[in-house]
N, C-alpha and C positions, 0 to 999 in steps of 0.2 A: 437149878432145875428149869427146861423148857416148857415154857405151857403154849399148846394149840389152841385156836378157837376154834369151835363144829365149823366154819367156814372155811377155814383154811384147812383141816380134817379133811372137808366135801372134795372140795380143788386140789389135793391130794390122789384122793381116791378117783377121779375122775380121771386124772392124766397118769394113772398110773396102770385105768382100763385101757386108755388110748393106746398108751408106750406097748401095751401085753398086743392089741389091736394090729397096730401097725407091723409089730414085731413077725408078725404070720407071712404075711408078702414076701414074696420073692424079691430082692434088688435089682436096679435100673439102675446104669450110673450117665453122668452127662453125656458120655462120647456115644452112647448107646441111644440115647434119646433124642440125634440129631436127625433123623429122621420123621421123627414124629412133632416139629415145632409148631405145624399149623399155624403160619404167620396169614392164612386165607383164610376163614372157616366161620363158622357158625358156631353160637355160644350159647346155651342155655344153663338159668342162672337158680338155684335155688337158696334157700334161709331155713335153718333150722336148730332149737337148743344143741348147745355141744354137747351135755349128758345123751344125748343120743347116737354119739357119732362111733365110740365104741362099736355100738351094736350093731349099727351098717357096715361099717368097716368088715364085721366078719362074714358080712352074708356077701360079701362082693370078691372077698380076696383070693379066689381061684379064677377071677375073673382077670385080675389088673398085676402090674409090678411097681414097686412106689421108687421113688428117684431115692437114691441116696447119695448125700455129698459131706465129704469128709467127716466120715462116720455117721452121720444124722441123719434124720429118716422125715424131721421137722426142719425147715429150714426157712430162716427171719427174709422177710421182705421191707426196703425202706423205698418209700418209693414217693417225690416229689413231682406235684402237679404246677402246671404252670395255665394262667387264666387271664383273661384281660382284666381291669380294675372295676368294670363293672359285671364281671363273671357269664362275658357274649357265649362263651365255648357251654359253660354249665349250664346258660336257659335254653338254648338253640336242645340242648338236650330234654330238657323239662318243658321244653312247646312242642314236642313231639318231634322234631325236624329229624331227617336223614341225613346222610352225606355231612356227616358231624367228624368233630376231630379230638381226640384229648393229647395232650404235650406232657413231657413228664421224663425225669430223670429216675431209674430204678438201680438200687444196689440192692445186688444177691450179697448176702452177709458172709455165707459159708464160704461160696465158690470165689467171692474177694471179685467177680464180677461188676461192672459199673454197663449200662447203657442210655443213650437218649435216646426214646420209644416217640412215633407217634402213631397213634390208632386212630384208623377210620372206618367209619358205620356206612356202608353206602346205602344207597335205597333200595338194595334187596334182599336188605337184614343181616349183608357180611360182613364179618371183622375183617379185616387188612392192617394190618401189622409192621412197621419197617421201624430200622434201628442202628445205629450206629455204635460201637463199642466208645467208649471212653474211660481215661485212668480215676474218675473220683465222678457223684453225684453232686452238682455245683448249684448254687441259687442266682447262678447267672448265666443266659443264655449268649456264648461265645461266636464267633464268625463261620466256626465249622458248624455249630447247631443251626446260626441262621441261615445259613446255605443249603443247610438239609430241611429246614424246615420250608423255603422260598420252589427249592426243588420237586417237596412233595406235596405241597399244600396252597391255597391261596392267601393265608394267614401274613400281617405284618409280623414278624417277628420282635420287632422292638415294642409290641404294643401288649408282648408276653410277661407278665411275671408271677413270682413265685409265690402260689397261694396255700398249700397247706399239704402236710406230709401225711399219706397213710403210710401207717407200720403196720406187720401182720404177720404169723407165722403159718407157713404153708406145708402142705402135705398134696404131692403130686403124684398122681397113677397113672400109670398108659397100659391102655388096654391089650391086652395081648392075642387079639383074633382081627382089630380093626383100629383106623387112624382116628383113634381118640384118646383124650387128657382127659384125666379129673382133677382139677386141683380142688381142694378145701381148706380154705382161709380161718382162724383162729388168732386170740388174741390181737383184734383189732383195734387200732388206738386211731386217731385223728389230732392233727396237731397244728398248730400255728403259733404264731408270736403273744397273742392273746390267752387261746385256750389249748387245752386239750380234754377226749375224751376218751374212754374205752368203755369196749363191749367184749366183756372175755366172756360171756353165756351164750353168744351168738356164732355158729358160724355159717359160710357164703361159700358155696358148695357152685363150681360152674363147668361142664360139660363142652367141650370143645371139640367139633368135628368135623374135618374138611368136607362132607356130605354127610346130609340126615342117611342116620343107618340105627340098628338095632341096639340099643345101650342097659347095660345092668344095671348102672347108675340109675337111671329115669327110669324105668322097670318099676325100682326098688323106692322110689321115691312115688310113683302111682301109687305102687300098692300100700304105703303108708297116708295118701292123703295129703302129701305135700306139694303144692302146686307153683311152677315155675316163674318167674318174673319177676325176680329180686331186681331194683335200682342197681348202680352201676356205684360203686364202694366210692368214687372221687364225689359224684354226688350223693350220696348220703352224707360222706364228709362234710360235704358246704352246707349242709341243712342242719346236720350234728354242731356245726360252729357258728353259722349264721341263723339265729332263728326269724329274724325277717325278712330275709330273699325269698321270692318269690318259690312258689311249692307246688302250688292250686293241682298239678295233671301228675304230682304225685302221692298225695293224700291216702288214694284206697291203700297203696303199697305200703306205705306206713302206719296206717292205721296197724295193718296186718303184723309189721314190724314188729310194734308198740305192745300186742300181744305176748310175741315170741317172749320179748325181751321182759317184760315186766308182769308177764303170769305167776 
């Protein structure tokens, strides 16, 4: 005989609102979504318990269509950051600086996809996006990486390595009246050679649009009281595994976290 605990019960019932949730949407598939990749754009980020996400899901879902890749409407993110050994790339982002860079190998699980990403924050608050396809997600940066990264960046490339994995399952919507993505991030893990952790009660909900314009998303998230400016998931990673690297300019954000997660 099986016996459940009420927690795994809870964690049950939960994804099993979500799976009813998601199941309402219309389908997106890749080839259909290339239009919409927003590798220019502006990103607004929010944080909110996942027993919630059900129930936004369905006030939105005449709004959006969610990607599906090979049958799945969830689909696993592995995704490797790469930092110098005193973590320059993660403070430059926790000093507030602009015109910042993160490095990072990403495999999409489903699509059997691999890319090396690197993202940049300029000073007028845009993401910029470029990437290169490769066959595997590697813990070492090759002479194609370092050419691409020498190309697009002022970074030493040999002074990169590989500091810690977020894994995450994601849920993607593009909106169907305007060029915008929702992705919402679930079952978050953090990992290195040392640690690992997760935050499966959490998720990181982020709005991407190549020009500010009207969104149901953020609509729906005023009218609940949810307010935008979640940290950036590679740093909370380093704070989640390193608790004494430096933090100090992101403390309020966390505090708020701290809430979410341990109410």
């Amino acid at each position: 005989m099986n016996f459940s605990t009420s927690s795994e019960l809870s964690d049950r019932k939960k994804n099993e609102a979500l799976s009813r949730a998601i199941s309402m949407f219309e389908p997106i598939s890749l080839a259909q979504m290339d239009g919409v990749k927003l590798m220019d754009r502006t990103d607004t980020k929010f944080a909110f318990k996942f027993e919630k996400l059900p129930g936004f899901l369905e006030q939105i879902m005449n709004y959006y269509c969610v990607l599906e890749v090979a049958n799945t409407r969830v689909n696993r993110y592995n995704t490797l950051y790469f930092d110098t050994d005193d973590f320059q790339l993660y403070l430059k982002h926790q000093n507030g600086k602009l015109n910042r860079h993160k490095i990072r190998f990403r495999r999409y699980v489903e699509s059997g996809l691999n890319f090396f990403e690197i993202k940049f924050k300029n000073n007028k608050g845009r993401t910029i996006k470029n990437r290169i396809k490769r066959d595997d997600a590697k813990f070492k940066i090759d002479r194609h990486e370092r050419r691409f990264i020498r190309e697009k960046t002022s970074l030493d490339p040999d002074s990169l390595k590989p500091k810690l994995w977020v894994n995450y399952s994601r849920i993607t919507l593009v909106n169907k009246s305007s060029r915008e993505r929702l992705t919402l991030d679930t079952n978050l893990n953090f990992k290195n050679d040392i640690a690992d952790r997760n935050f499966n009660d959490l998720v990181i909900a982020e709005v991407k649009q190549e020009k500010s314009s009207p969104s149901p998303f953020i609509r729906l998230m005023r009218e609940h009281h949810i307010k935008d400016g979640f940290i950036s998931k590679y740093c909370f990673g380093v704070i989640s595994l390193h608790e004494s690297i430096k933090k100090n300019n992101f403390k309020p954000k966390l505090l708020c976290l701290n809430k979410l997660i341990y109410r």
